[in-house]
C-alpha positions as CSV (number, residue, x, y, z in Angstrom):
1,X,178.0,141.2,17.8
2,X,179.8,139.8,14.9
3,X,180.7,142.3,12.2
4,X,181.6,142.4,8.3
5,X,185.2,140.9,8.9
6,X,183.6,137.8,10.5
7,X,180.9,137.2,7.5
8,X,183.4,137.7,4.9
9,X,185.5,134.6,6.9
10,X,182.8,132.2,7.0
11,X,181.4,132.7,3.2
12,X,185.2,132.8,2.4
13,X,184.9,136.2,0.8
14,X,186.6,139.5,1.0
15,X,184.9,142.0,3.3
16,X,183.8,144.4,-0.4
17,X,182.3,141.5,-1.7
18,X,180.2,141.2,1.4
19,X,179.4,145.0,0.9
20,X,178.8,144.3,-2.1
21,X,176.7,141.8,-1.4
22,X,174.1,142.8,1.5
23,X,174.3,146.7,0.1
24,X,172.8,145.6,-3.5
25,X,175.6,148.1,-5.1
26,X,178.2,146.4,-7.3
27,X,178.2,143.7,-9.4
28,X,177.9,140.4,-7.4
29,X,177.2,136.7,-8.7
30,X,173.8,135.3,-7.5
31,X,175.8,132.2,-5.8
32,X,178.3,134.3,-4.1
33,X,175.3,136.6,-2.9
34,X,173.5,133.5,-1.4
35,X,176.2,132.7,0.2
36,X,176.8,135.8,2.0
37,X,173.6,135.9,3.1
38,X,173.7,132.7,4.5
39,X,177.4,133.4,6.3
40,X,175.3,136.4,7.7
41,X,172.0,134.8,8.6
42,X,174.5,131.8,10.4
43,X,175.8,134.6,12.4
44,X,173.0,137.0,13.1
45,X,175.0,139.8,11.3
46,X,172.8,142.7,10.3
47,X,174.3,145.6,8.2
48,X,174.2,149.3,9.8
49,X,173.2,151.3,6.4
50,X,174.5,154.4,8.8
51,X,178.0,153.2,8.6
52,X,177.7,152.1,4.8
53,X,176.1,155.0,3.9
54,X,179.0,157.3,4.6
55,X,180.7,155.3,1.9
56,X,178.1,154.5,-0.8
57,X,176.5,158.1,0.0
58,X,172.9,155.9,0.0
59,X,171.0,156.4,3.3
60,X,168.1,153.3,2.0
61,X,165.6,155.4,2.8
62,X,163.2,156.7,0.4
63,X,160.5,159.8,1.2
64,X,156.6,159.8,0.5
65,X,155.0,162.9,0.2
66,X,151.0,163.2,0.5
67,X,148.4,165.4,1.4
68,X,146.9,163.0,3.9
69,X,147.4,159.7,5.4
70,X,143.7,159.2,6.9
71,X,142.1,158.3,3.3
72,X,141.4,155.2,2.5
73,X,143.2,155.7,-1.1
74,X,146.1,157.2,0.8
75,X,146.7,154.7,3.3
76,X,146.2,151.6,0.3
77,X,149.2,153.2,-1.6
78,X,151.2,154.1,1.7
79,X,150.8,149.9,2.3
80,X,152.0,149.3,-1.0
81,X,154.7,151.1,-1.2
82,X,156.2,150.4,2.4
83,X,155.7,146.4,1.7
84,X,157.7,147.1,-1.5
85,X,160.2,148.9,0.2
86,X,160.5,146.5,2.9
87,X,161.0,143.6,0.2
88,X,164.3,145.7,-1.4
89,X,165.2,146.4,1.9
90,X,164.8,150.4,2.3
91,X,163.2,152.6,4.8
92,X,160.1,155.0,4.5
93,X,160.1,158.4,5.5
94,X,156.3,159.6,5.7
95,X,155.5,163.5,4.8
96,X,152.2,164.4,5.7
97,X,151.6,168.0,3.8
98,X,148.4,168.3,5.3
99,X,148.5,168.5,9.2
100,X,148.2,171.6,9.4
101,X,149.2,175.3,8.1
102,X,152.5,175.7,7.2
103,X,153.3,171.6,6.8
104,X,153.2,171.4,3.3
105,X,155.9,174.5,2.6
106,X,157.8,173.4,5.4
107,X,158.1,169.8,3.7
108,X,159.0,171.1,0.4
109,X,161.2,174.0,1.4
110,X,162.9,172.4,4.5
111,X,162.2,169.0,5.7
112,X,163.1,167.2,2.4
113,X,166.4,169.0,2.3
114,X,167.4,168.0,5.6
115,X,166.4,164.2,5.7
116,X,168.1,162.3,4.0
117,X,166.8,160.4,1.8
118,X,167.7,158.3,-1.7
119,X,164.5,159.2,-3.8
120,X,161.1,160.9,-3.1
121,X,157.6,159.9,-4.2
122,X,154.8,162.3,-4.3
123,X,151.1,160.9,-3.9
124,X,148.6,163.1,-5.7
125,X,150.3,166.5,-5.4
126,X,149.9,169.3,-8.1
127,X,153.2,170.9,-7.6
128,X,153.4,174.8,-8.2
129,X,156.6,175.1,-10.8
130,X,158.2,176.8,-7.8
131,X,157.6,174.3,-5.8
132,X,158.3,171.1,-8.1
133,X,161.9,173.3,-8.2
134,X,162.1,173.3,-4.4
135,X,161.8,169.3,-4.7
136,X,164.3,168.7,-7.5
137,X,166.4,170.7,-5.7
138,X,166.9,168.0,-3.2
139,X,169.0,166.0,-6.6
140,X,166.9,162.8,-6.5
141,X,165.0,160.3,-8.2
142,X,161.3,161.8,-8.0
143,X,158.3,159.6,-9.0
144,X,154.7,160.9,-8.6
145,X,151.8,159.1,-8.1
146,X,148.4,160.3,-9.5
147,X,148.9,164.2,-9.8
148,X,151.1,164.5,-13.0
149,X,154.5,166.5,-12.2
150,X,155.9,167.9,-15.5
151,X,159.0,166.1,-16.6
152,X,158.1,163.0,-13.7
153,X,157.8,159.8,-14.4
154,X,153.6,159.3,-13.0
155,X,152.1,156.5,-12.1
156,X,148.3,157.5,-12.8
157,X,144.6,156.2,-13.2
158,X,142.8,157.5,-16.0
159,X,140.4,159.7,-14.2
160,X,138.4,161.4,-16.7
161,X,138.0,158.2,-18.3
162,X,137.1,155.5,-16.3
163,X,134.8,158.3,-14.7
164,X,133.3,158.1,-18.5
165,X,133.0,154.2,-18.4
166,X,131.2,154.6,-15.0
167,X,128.5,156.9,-16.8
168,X,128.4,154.4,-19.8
169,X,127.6,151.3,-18.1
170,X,124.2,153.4,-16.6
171,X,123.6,154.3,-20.1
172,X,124.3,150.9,-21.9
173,X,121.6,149.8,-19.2
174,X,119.0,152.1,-20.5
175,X,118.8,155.2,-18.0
176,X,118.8,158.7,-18.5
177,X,118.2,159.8,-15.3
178,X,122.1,159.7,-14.1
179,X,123.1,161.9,-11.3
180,X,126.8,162.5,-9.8
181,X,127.9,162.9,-6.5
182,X,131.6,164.1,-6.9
183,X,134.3,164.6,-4.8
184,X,134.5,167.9,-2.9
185,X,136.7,170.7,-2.0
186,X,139.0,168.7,0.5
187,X,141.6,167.7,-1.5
188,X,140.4,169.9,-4.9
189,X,144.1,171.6,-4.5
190,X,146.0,169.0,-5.0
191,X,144.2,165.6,-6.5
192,X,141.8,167.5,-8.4
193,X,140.1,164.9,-8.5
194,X,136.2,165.8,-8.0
195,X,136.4,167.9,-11.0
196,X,138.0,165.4,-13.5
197,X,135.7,162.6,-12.4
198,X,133.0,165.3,-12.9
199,X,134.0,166.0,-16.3
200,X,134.8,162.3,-17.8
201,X,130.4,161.9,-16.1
202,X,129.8,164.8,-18.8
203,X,131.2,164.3,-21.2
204,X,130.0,160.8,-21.7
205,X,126.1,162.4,-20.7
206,X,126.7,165.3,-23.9
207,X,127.8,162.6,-25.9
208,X,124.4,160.4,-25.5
209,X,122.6,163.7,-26.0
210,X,121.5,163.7,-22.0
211,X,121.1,166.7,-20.0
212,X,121.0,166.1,-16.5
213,X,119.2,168.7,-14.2
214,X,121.0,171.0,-12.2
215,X,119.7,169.3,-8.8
216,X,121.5,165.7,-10.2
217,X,125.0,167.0,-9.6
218,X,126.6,167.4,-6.2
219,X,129.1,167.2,-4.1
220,X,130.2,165.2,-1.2
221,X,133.2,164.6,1.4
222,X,135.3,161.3,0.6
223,X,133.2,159.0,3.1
224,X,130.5,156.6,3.4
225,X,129.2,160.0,5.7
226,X,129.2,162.6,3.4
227,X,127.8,160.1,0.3
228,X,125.0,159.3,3.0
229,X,124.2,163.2,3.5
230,X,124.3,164.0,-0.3
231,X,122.3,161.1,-1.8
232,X,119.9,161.6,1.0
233,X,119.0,165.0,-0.3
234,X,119.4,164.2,-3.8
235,X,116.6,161.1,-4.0
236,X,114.3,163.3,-1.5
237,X,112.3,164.8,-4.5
238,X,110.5,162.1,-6.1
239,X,109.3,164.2,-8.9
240,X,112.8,164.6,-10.3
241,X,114.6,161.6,-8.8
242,X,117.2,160.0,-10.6
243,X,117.2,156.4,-11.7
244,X,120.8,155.9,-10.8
245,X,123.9,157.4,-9.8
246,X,127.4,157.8,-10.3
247,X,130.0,158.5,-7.4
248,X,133.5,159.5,-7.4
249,X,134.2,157.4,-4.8
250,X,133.4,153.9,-3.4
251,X,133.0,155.2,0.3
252,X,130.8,157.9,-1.6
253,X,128.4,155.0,-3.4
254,X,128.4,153.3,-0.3
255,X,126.9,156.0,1.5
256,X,124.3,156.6,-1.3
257,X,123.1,152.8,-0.7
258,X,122.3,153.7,2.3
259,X,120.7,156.9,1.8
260,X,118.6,155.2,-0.4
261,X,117.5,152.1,1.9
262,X,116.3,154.5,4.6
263,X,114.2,156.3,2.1
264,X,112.7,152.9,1.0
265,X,114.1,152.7,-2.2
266,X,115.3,149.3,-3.4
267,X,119.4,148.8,-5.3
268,X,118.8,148.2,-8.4
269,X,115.4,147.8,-8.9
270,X,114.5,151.9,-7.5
271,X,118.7,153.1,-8.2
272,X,121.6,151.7,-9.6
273,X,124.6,153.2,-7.9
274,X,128.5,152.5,-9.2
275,X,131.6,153.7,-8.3
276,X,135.3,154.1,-8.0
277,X,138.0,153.1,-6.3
278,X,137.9,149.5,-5.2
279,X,137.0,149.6,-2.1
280,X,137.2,146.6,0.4
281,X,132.9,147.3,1.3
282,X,132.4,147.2,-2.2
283,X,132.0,143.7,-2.0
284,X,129.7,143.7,0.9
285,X,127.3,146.0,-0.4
286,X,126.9,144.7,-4.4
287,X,128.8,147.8,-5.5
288,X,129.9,147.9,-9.2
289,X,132.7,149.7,-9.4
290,X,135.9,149.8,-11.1
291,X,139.1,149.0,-9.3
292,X,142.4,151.2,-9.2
293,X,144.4,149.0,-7.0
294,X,146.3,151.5,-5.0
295,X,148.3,149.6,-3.0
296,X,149.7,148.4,-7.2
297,X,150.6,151.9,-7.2
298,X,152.8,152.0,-4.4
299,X,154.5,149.4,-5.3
300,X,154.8,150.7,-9.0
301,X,156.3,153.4,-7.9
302,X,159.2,151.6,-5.6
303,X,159.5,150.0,-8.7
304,X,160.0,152.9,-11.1
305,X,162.4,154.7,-8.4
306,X,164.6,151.8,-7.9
307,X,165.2,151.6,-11.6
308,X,165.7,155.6,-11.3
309,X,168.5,155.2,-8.7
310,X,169.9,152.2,-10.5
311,X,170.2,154.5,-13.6
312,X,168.0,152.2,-15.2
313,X,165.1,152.6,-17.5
314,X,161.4,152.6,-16.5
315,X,158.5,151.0,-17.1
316,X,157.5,152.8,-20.4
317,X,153.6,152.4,-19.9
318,X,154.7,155.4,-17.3
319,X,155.5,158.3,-19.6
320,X,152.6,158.0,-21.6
321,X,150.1,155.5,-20.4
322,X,148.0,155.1,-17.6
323,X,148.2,152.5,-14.7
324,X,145.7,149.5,-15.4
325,X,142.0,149.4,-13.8
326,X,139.4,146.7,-13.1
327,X,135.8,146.8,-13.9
328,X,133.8,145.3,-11.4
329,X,130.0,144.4,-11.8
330,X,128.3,143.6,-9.0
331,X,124.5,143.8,-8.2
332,X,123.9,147.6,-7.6
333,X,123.3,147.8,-11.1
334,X,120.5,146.6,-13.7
335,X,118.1,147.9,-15.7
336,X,115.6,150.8,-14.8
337,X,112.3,149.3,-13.5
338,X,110.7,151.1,-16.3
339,X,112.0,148.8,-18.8
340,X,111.9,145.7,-17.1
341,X,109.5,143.0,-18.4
């Protein structure tokens, strides 16, 4: 198998600059590069980041830590980032904290410190301060995705208000009658996210002077399953039905579509229904919803931590802004019957 010596004689090169070259540490000119890789391509040389990691001290490999991997939002951002990590040529080491008891201290307190690994990204963890210390003790470049992490450069939707926009559209479209299906305990801990989705829905209901009865707000399990179960007893009283709802998820709307087919009830014209998320089914079902694009986020944050390793400046929308979303209207919203003509 032909080794560093032999590439460096056909590009006419010396063996660093070949380093140099394939590694991506140093400073090497474009044509020089492309002619490396060529010289190794020619030969079917590929370089063993073991070896060159004993000199550089980089291992190419990059950690991902998240709750779960069996979520559709999970497994989007997972995709995005290993596809962006694949492109600058570094390896993915997955850290499920959620498998069961125990995983996620033994991740933070031991795993991380005995893998090697060049940077760590966190998906939608809300670190303790005790543990965000057991993570920066590992002495890399961490970026977070979703979760906030004090001090972290965060790639992150806004939550509480695009959950707002959600409960704005129904408004602008003349109903009162909103109800919420949020997220439930599952992943509470860490995303948080039921609750913030929850409070962007009320907060956009007090400020239209709405009041939505106790019986409009629930709670479901991040799947078309649990959206079916919830909306099913939520439309099951006609005398205080809602004329539309808003779910914190896309699997979650989905669900309430079809909650609300088996009960006879028509999308739109009986129940509007939007969402979040994105979702692939969205378009097959109508679904208005508005778009996160999480595999973006993955491979935002390769972005941000290759510019953290390179000692190189981020993407500034990152400290202080939020990543960008997509409002999609589709058909399973309108007006309330009531109004129409």
């Amino acid at each position: 198998m032909p080794g560093i010596k032999e590439v460096a004689a056909r590009a006419g090169v010396s063996s660093a600059t070949v380093s140099r070259a394939l590694s991506g540490n140093g400073a090497v000119s474009e044509a020089t590069r492309q002619r490396v890789l060529g010289a190794a391509e020619e030969l079917g040389f590929v370089i063993s980041y073991n070896a060159s990691s004993l000199a550089s001290g980089r291992t190419r490999n990059v950690g991902v830590v998240m709750p779960s991997v069996g979520r559709w939002y999970f497994a989007q951002v997972l995709e995005g980032a290993a596809s962006a990590l694949i492109e600058a040529g570094y390896d993915l080491t997955l850290y499920n904290t959620s498998d069961g008891p125990g995983h996620r201290e033994s991740v933070l307190t031991e795993m991380l410190r005995r893998k090697r690994v060049d940077a760590v990204i966190t998906v939608a963890l809300r670190l303790t301060e005790e543990e965000l210390a057991q993570l920066r003790a590992v002495d890399k470049p961490i970026v977070a995705i979703g979760g906030p992490l004090p001090g972290t450069t965060t790639i992150r939707v806004d939550d509480a208000g695009i959950s707002s926009l959600a409960t704005r559209h129904l408004i602008s479209l003349g109903h009162t009658r909103i109800a919420h299906i949020g997220g439930g305990e599952e992943l509470e801990r860490d995303f948080q996210l039921g609750g913030t989705r929850r409070n962007g829905y009320e907060s956009a209901m007090g400020d239209a002077g709405l009041t939505p009865e106790a019986s409009w707000i629930s709670s479901a399990e991040f799947s078309v399953a649990g959206g079916f179960r919830a909306a099913k007893a939520l439309l099951a009283r006609p005398d205080v039905r809602p004329t539309a709802v808003f779910c914190a998820a896309d699997e979650i709307a989905v669900g309430a579509i079809l909650a609300a087919r088996e009960l006879g009830l028509r999308v739109p014209e009986d129940l509007s229904v939007i969402g979040i998320d994105g979702h692939d089914m969205g378009e097959v079902f109508g679904l208005t919803t508005i778009g996160q694009d999480p595999v973006g986020q993955g491979a935002a944050a390769v972005a941000a931590v290759l510019a953290l390793m390179q000692n190189e400046p981020t993407d500034p929308l990152w400290e202080s802004g939020f990543y960008p979303t997509e409002f999609v209207v589709r058909s399973s919203t309108a007006v309330p019957g009531s109004l129409r003509a």
